[in-house]
C-alpha positions as CSV (number, residue, x, y, z in Angstrom):
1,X,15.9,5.9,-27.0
2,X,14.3,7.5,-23.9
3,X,13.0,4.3,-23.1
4,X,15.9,2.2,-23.3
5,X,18.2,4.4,-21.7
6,X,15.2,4.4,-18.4
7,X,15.1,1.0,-18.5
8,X,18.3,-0.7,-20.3
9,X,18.1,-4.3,-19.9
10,X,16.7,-4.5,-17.0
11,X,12.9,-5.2,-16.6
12,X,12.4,-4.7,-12.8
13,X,11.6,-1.0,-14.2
14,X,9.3,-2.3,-16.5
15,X,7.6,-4.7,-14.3
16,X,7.0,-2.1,-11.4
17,X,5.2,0.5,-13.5
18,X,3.6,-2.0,-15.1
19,X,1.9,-3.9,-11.9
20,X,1.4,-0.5,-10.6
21,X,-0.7,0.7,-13.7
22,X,-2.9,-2.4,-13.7
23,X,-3.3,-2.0,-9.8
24,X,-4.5,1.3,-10.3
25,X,-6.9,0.2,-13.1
26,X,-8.1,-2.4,-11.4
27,X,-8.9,-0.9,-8.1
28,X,-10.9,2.1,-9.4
29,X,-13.0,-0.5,-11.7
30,X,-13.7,-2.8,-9.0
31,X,-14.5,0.6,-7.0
32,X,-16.8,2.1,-9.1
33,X,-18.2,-0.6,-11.8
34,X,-19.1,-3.2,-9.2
35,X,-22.1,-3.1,-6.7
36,X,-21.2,-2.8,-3.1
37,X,-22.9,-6.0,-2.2
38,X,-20.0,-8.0,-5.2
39,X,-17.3,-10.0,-4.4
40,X,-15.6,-8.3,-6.2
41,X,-16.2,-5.0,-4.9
42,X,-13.1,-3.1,-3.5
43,X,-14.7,-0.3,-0.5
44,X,-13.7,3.2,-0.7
45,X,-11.9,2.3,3.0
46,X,-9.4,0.1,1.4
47,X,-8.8,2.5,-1.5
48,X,-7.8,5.2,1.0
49,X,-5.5,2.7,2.5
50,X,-4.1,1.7,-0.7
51,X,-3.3,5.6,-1.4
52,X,-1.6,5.8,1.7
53,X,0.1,2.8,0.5
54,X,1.3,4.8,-2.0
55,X,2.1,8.3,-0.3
56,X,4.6,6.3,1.9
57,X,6.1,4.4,-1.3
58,X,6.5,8.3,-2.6
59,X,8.6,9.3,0.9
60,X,10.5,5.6,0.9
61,X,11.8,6.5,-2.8
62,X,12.6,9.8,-1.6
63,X,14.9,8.5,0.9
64,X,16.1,6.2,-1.0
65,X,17.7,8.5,-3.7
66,X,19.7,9.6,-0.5
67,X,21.0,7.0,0.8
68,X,21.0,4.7,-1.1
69,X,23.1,6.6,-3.7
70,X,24.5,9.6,-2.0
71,X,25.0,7.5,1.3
72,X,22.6,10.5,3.3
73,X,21.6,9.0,6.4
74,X,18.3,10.8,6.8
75,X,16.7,10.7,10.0
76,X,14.5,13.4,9.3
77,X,12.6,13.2,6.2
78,X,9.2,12.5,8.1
79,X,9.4,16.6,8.9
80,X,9.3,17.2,4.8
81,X,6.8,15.5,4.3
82,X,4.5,16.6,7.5
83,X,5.5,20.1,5.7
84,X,3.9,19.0,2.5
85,X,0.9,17.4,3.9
86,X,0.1,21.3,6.2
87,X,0.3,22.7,3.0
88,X,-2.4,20.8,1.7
89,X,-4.5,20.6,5.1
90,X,-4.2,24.7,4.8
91,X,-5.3,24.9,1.5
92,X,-8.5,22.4,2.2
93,X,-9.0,24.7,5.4
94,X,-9.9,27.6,3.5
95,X,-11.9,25.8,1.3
96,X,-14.4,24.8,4.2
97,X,-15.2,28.8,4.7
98,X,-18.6,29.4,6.9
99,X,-19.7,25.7,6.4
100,X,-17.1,25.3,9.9
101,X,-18.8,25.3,13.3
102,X,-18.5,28.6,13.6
103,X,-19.5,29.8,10.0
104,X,-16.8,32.1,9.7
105,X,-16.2,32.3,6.0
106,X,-12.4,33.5,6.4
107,X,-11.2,31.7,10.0
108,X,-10.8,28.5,10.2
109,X,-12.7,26.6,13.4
110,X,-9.5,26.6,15.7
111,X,-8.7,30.1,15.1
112,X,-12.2,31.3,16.1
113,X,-11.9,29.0,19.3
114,X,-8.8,30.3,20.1
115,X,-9.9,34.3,19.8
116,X,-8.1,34.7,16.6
117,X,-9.1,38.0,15.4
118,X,-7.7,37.7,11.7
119,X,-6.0,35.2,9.5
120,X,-2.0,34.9,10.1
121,X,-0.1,36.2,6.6
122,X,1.5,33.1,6.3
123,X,-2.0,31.7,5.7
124,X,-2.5,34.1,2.7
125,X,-2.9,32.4,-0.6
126,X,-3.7,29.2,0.4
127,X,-7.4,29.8,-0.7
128,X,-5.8,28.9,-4.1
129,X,-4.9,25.4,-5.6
130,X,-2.3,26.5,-7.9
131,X,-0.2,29.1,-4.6
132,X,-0.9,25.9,-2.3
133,X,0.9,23.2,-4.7
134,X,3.6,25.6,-4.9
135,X,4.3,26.0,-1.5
136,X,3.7,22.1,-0.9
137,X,6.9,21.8,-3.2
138,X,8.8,24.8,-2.4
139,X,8.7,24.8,1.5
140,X,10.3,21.3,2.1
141,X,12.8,22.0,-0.3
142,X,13.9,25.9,1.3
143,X,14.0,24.2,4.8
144,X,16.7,20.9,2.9
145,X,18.3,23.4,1.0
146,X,19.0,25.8,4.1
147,X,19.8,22.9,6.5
148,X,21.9,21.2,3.8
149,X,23.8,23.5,2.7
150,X,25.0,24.5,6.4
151,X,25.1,20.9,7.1
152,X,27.2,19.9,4.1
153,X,29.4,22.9,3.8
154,X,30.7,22.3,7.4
155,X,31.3,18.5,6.0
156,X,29.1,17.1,8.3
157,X,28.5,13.2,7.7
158,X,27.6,10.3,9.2
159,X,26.3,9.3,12.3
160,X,26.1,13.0,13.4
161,X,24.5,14.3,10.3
162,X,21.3,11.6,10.8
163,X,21.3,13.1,14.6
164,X,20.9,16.3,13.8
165,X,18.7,15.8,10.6
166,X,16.4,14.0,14.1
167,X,16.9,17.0,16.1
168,X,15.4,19.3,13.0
169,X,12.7,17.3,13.2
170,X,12.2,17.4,16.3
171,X,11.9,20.3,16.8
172,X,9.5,21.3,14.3
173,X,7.3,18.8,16.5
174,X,7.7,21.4,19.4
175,X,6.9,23.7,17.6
176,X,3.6,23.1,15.9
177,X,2.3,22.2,18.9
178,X,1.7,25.5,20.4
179,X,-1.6,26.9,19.2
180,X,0.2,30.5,18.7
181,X,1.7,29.2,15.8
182,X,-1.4,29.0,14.1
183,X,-1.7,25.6,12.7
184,X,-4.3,23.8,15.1
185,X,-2.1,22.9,17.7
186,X,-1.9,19.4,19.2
187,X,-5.3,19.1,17.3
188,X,-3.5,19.4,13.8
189,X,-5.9,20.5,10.8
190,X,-9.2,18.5,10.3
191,X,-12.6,18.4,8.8
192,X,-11.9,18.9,5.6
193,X,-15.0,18.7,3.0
194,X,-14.0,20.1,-0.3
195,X,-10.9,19.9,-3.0
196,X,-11.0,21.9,-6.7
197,X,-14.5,22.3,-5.7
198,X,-15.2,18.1,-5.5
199,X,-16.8,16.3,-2.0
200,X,-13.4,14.3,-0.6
201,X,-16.1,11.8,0.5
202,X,-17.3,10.6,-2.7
203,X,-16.0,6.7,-4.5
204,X,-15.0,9.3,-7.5
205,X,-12.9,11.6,-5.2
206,X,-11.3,8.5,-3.0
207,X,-10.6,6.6,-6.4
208,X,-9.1,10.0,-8.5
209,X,-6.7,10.4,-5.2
210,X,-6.0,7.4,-5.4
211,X,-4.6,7.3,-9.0
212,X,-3.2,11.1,-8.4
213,X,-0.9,9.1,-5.9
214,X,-0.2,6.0,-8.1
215,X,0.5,8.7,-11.0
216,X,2.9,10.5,-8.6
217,X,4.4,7.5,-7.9
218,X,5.5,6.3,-11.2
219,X,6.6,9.9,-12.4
220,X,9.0,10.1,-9.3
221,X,10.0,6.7,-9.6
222,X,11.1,7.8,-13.2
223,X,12.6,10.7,-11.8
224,X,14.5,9.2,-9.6
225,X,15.6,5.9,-12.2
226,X,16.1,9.2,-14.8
227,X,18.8,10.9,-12.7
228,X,20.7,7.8,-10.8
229,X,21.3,6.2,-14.2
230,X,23.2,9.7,-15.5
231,X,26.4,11.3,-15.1
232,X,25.2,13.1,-12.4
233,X,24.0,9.8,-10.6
234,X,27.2,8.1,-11.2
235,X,28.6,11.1,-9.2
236,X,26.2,10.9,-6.6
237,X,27.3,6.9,-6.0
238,X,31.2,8.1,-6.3
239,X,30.2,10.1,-3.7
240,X,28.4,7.6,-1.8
241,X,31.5,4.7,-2.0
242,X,34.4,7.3,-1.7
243,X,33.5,10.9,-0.5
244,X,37.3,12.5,-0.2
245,X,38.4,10.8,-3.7
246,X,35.7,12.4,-5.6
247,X,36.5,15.4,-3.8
248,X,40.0,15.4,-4.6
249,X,39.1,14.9,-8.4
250,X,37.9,18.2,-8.4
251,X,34.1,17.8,-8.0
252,X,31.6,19.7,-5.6
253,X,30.4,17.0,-3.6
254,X,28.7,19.3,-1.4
255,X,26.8,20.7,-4.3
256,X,25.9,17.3,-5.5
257,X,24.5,16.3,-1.7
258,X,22.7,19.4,-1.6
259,X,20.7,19.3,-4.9
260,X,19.6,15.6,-3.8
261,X,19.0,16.1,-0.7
262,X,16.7,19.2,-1.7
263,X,14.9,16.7,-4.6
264,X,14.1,14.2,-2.1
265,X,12.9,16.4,0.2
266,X,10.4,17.5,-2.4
267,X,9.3,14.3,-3.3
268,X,8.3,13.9,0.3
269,X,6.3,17.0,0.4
270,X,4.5,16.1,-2.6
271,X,3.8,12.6,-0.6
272,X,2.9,14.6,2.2
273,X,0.4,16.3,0.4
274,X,-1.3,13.3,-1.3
275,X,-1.5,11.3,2.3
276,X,-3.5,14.4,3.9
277,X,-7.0,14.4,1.7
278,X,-7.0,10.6,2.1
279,X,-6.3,10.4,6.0
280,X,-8.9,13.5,6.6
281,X,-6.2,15.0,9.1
282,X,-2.9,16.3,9.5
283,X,-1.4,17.2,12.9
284,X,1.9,17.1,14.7
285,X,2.8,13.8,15.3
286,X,3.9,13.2,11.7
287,X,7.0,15.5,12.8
288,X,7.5,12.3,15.2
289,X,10.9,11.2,15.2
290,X,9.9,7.5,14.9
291,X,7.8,8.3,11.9
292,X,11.3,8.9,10.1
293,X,12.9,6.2,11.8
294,X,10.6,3.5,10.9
295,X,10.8,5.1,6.6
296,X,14.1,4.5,7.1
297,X,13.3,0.7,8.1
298,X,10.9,0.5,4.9
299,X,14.0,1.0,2.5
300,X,15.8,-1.1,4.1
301,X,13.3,-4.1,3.9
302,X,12.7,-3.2,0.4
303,X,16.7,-2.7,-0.5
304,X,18.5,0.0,-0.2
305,X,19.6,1.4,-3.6
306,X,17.4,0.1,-5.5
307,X,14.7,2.8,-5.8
308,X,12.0,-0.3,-6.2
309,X,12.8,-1.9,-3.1
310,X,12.0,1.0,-1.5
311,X,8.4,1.3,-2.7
312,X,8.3,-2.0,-2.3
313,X,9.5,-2.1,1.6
314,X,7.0,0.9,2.3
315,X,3.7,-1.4,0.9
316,X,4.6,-4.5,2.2
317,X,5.8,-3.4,6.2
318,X,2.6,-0.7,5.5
319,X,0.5,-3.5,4.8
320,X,1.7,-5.7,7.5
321,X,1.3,-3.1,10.2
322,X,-2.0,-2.7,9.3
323,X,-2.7,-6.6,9.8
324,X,0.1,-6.8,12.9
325,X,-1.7,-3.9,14.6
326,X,-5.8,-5.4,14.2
327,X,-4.1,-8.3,16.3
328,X,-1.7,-7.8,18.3
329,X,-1.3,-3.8,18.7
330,X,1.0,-3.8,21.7
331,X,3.7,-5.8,19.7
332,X,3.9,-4.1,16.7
333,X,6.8,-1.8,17.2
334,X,8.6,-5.4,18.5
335,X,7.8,-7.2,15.1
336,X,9.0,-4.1,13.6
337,X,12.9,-3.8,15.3
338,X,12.9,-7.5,15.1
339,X,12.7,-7.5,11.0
340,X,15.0,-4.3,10.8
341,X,17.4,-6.7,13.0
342,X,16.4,-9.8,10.5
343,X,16.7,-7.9,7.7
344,X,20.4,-6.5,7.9
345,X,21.8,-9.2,10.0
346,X,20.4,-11.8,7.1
347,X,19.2,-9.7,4.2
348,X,21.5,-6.9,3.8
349,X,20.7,-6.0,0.5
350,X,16.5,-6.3,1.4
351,X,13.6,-8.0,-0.6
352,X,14.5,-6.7,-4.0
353,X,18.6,-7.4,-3.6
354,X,18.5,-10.9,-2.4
355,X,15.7,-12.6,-3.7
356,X,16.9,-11.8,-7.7
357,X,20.2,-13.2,-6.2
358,X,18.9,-16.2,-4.9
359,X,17.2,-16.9,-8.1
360,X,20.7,-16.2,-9.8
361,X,22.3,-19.0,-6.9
362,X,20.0,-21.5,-7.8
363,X,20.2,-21.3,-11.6
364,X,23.8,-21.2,-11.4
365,X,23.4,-24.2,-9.3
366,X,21.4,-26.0,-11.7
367,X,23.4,-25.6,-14.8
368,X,26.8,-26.6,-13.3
369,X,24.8,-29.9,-12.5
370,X,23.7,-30.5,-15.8
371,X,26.9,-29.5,-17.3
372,X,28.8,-31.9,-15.1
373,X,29.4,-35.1,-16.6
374,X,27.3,-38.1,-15.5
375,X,29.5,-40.5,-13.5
376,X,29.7,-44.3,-15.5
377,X,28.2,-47.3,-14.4
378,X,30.1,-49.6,-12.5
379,X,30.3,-53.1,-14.3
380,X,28.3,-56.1,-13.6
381,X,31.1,-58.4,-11.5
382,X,31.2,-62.1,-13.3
383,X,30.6,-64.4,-10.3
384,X,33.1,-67.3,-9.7
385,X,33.6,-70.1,-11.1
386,X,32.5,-69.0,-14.5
């Protein structure tokens, strides 16, 4: 029942979770069972990158659920998920403890550089896995559920709520930057060696991050395909196509914008926090405004409102970034405005929108020709004279 109210009669669902488990199979047996020397042999460098793959299919989904079905314009999800991944980097900071440069078993390296005589409070905690994955969760979500629920109770939409959702962000840039704020500065968290007590270096470790993050994946993919397909979902869209009529029919729209704006932007935390173990850093420049800008392309490749477009737009731009930018590095951020140019001017609805459409064109196509009747034969003419 479960099932068939997740997936109806629809199979895209079915299909997605279904590549992505026999992905994730795949890759960590052609990791770990094959020699290094095989053809066969994935390397641990392209199982990190496949993870990260799947961190930013994580984020994309989370943007997704907001605009693409609340009609959220978020400019700023990038910050959410940079808040995720410092909770992690903190937590794998005090796991280093006097193996640092300096040996100090409770300061981190950049504290002892910088003088630091004890830990900051706000530090507190992260020593354990259990506080850390909390606050990974619960940050991102207090910082959307403060900012949305000024935002959206002062009915702030449109063009000028995606501004300001760029100026948050922003701004938390600025900010973690200084080194007095106590989170490495322009520098950014690094050197991590240890998480739950395993080497990050190992095949093992790459490969069980990188199924954490496929795992992740599905489970907020299910999430997400859980709550768009329920009443509350179909309020979400009403809200989306016609904000002041649903309004008017006596719902609270902005409490419906604020609880999915607050579950996206925990989903991106929880991305955040998978991407930082499999990078090996986390600094500043994932506040970067152009960081949300260009998630906001991915869903728009992949299709907007369609929850696997999005995933799929993150992987496939992702992928072709990291080919784009091994040749031609300078252009990348060209090829990339030109396909977000392509893409709504000619592909409005993204991969996943137009290409089942096209299919639908041309079979449509083909059975009013073979429904239409054949056209008869003209007669063979008598020549004169007989």
């Amino acid at each position: 029942m479960i099932a068939k109210r997740l997936f109806g009669s629809d199979a895209t669902a079915f299909w997605f979770l279904a590549i992505l488990f026999i992905v994730t199979v795949l890759v960590g047996v052609l990791n770990l069972a094959t020699s290094a020397d095989s053809a066969l042999h994935v390397p641990v460098y392209l199982v990190a990158l496949l993870g990260k793959y799947l961190c930013y299919a994580i984020l994309a989904l989370s943007i997704d659920l907001v605009w693409g079905y609340v009609g959220i314009l978020s400019l700023g999800h990038g910050a959410f998920f940079a808040l995720g991944g410092y909770g992690m980097g903190m937590y794998l900071m005090r796991q280093i403890g006097p193996r640092g440069v300096y040996g100090d078993p409770i300061l981190p390296d950049f504290m002892v550089f910088l003088n630091w005589k004890e830990l900051p409070w706000y530090w507190l905690g992260f020593d354990n896995f259990l506080f850390a994955m909390v606050m990974v969760a619960l940050v991102p979500g207090l910082l959307a559920f403060v900012f949305g629920y000024l935002a959206f109770r002062s009915r702030v939409t449109g063009v000028y709520l995606s501004i300001i959702t760029q100026a948050m962000t922003y701004a938390l840039l600025l900010a973690f930057f200084r080194n007095d704020m106590g989170f490495g500065g322009n520098n950014g968290l690094t050197d991590f060696k240890d998480l739950l007590g395993f080497n990050l270096q190992t095949d093992g470790m790459r490969v069980a991050l990188f199924a954490a993050s496929a795992l992740a994946l599905a489970l907020c993919y299910l999430l997400c395909l859980w709550i768009t397909r329920s009443r509350f979902g179909k309020v979400l869209i009403a809200v989306r196509d016609a904000e002041s009529r649903t309004r008017f029919m006596g719902y609270r729209v902005e409490g419906y914008k604020l609880a999915a704006f607050t579950l996206s932007a925990v989903m991106a935390g929880i991305a955040g926090a998978l991407y930082v173990p499999q990078v090996g850093i986390i600094n500043p420049g994932e506040f970067a405004p152009q960081n949300s800008i260009e998630a906001v392309v991915w869903v728009a490749v992949g299709g907007r409102g369609t929850l696997v477009g999005a995933a799929v737009g993150a992987i496939v731009v992702n992928f072709g970034k990291t080919v784009f930018t091994g040749v031609l590095p300078e252009l990348w951020l060209f090829a990339l405005g030109g396909l977000f140019v392509f893409v709504t001017l000619l592909m409005p609805k993204g991969i996943v929108g137009t290409v089942p459409q096209l299919l639908d064109m041309m079979r449509s196509r083909k059975a009013q020709n073979a429904a239409a009747p054949e056209a008869p034969k003209p007669e063979a003419s008598t020549p004169a004279g007989e």
